[in-house]
C-alpha positions as CSV (number, residue, x, y, z in Angstrom):
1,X,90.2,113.6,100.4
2,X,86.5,113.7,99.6
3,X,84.1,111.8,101.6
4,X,81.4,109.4,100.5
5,X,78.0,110.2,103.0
6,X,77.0,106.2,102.4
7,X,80.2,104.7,104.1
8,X,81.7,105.3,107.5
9,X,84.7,107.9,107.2
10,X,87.1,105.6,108.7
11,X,86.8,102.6,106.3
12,X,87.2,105.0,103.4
13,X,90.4,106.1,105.0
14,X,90.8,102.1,105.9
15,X,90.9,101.8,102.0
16,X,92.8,104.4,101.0
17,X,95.7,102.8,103.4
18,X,95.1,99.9,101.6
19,X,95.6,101.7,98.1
20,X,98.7,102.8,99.5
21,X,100.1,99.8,100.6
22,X,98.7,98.1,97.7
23,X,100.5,100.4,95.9
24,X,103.6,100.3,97.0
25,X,103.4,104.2,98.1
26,X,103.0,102.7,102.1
27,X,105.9,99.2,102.3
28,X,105.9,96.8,104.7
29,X,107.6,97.4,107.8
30,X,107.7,100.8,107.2
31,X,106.4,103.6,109.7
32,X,103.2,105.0,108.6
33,X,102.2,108.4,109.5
34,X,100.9,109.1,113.4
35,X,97.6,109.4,114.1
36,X,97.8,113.3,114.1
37,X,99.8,113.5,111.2
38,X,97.3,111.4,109.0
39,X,93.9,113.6,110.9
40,X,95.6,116.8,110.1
41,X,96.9,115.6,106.4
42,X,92.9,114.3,105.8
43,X,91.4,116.9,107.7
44,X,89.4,114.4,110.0
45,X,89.5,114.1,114.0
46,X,92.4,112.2,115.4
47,X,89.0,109.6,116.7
48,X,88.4,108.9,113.4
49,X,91.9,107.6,112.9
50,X,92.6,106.1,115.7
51,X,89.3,103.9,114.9
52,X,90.9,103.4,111.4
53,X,94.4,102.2,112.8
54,X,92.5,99.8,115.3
55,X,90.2,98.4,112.2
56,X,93.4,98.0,110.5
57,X,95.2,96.3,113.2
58,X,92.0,94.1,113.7
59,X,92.9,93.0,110.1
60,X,96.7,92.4,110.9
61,X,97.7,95.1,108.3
62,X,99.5,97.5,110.5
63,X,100.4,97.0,114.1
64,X,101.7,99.6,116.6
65,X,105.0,99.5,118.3
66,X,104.9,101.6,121.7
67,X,106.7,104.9,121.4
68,X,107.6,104.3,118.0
69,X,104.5,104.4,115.6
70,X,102.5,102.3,113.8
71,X,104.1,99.8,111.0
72,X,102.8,98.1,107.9
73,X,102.9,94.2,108.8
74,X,105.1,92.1,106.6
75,X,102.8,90.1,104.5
76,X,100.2,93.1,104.8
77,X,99.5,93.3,101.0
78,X,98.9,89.4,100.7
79,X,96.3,90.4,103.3
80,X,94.5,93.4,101.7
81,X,94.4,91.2,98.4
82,X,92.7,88.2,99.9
83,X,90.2,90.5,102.3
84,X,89.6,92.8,98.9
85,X,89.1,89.5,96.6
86,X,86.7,88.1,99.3
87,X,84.8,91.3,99.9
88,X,84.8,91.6,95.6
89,X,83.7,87.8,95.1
90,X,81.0,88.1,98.2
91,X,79.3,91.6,97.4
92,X,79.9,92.9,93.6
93,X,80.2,89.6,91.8
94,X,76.7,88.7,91.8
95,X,75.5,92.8,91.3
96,X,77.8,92.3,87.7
97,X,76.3,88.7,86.9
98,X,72.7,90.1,87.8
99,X,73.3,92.6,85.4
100,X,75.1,91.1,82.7
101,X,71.9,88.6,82.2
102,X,69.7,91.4,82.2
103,X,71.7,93.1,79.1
104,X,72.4,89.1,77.9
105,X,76.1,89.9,78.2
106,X,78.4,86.3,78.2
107,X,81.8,86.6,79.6
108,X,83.2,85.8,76.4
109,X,82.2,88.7,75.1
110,X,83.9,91.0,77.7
111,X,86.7,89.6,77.9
């Protein structure tokens, strides 16, 4: 996984768990990967991840189940879509509406 310099390492690997899930590749109530497993698979200090799994726990999309691992939360993807539609609405709506009126773009011509 490449890293983007702008944005803290563990949200990009916060959204990347979300792609997965999203996805279908991570399902609910399924065991994710440990917090080594997922350092060593990225490449990134087990800190890093264990400040991404207690973001996404923050977020109720995984939750951790002593001695067993962490889970994907039932209802996780509902979750991610409302967070991500939110986050979409609130920060890159108005950047594509800003620039559509500067090119004189209407919607119906887009779509």
């Amino acid at each position: 996984m490449e890293f983007n310099e702008h944005k803290p390492i563990y949200l990009q690997i916060s959204d990347t768990i979300c792609d997965k899930i999203l996805s279908s590749e991570w399902l609910e109530e399924e065991r994710i990967p440990s917090v080594r497993e997922l350092g060593v698979t990225l490449g990134v200090n087990p800190n890093t991840i264990m400040r991404t799994y207690e973001h996404l726990q923050n977020l109720e999309i995984i939750s951790n189940k002593r001695g067993v691992g962490y889970f994907v939360n039932i209802g996780a993807k509902n979750t991610i879509i409302a967070l991500q539609r939110e986050q979409f609405i609130r920060d890159e709506l108005p950047k594509i509406k800003r620039r559509m009126n500067l090119l004189g773009l209407k919607p119906s011509e887009i779509f």
